[in-house]
N, C-alpha and C positions, 0 to 999 in steps of 0.2 A: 757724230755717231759712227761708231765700228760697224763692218759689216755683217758683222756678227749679230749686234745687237739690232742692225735694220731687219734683218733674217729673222732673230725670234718676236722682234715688234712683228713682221708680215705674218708670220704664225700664230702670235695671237691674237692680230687682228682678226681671222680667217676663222680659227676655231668659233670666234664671240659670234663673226658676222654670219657662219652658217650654221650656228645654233641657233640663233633667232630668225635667220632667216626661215632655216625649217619649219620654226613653232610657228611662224608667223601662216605659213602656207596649210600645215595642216590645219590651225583655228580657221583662215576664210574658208577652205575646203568644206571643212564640219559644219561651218554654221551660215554659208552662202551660196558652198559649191562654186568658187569661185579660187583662180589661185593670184600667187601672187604680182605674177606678172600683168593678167587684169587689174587686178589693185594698181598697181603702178602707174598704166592707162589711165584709168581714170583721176588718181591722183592728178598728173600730171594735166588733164584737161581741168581740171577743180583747181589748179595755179594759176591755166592761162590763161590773157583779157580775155574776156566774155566768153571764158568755158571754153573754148574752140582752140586747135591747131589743125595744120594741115597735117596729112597722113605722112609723109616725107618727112616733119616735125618730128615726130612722135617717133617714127620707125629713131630716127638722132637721136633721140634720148632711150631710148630700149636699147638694150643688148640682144635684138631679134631682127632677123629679115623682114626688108618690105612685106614680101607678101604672106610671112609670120601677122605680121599686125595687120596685116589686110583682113587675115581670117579671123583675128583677133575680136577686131572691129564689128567681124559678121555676126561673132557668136554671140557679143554684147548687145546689139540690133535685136536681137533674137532670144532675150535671155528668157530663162521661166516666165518671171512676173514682169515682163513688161520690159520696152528698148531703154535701156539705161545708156547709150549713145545713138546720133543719128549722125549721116553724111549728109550733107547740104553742097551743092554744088559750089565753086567756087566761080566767082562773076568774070575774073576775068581770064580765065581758064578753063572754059568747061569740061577738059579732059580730066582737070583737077575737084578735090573734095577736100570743106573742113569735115574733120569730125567734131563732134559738140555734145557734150556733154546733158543730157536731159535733166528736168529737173530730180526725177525718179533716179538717175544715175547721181545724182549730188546728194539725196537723201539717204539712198543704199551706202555711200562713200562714205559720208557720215557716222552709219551706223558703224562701219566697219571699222573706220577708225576710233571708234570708242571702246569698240571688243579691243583692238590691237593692243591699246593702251592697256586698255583693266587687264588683259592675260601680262603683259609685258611687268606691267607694278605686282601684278600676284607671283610668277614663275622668279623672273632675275632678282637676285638678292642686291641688298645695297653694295656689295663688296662688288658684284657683275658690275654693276652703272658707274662705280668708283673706276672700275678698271678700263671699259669702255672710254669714258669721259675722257680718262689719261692718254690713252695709246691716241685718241683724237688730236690731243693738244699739239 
């Protein structure tokens, strides 16, 4: 591949990914008050063994500061309806904590990703997911 055409691949990657990313963050905002960055949260505890990683984990897979996800963590502890995450001591660290995913945080994730989907198949047209799918390959 020319540099040329790595440059207009990175550009249209970029345009696709931050148009759905946006849509993606005003739908949780609208209909959970929630953005995407939490989604990702919990995602990411809804993959790992038994719902849990450690915060140190988590902060690895975000593109946020420790103590970005620390507070992350507080506000999910604390959401409207109920802790959709807890911190559990960790046994052999006590300075350390998992955080873990509630079941309340599994059934919200859920729901979420079933809106994400149904707006994603209503807004992108099949020519979007045609082109998406490509620039992936």
């Amino acid at each position: 591949m020319k540099n040329e055409e790595l440059i207009e691949t990175w550009f249209n990657f970029s345009k696709y990914h931050n148009r759905i990313s946006n849509a993606i963050d005003h739908i949780l905002k609208k209909h959970y008050e929630l953005d995407i960055k939490e989604f990702s949260l919990l995602y990411f505890l809804s993959d790992a063994d038994e719902k849990k990683l450690r915060l140190q984990e988590l902060h690895s897979r975000m593109d946020l500061s420790l103590s970005a996800v620390s507070r992350m963590v507080s506000r999910l502890e604390n959401y409207e309806d109920g802790e959709l995450v807890s911190r559990v001591t960790y046994p052999e660290d006590k300075r350390s904590a998992y955080i873990v995913l509630s079941a309340m945080g599994n059934d919200l994730l859920e729901s979420m990703i079933k809106t994400i989907n149904e707006a994603l198949n209503k807004f992108l047209l099949p020519k979007d997911i045609s082109n998406i799918v490509a620039l992936l390959e």
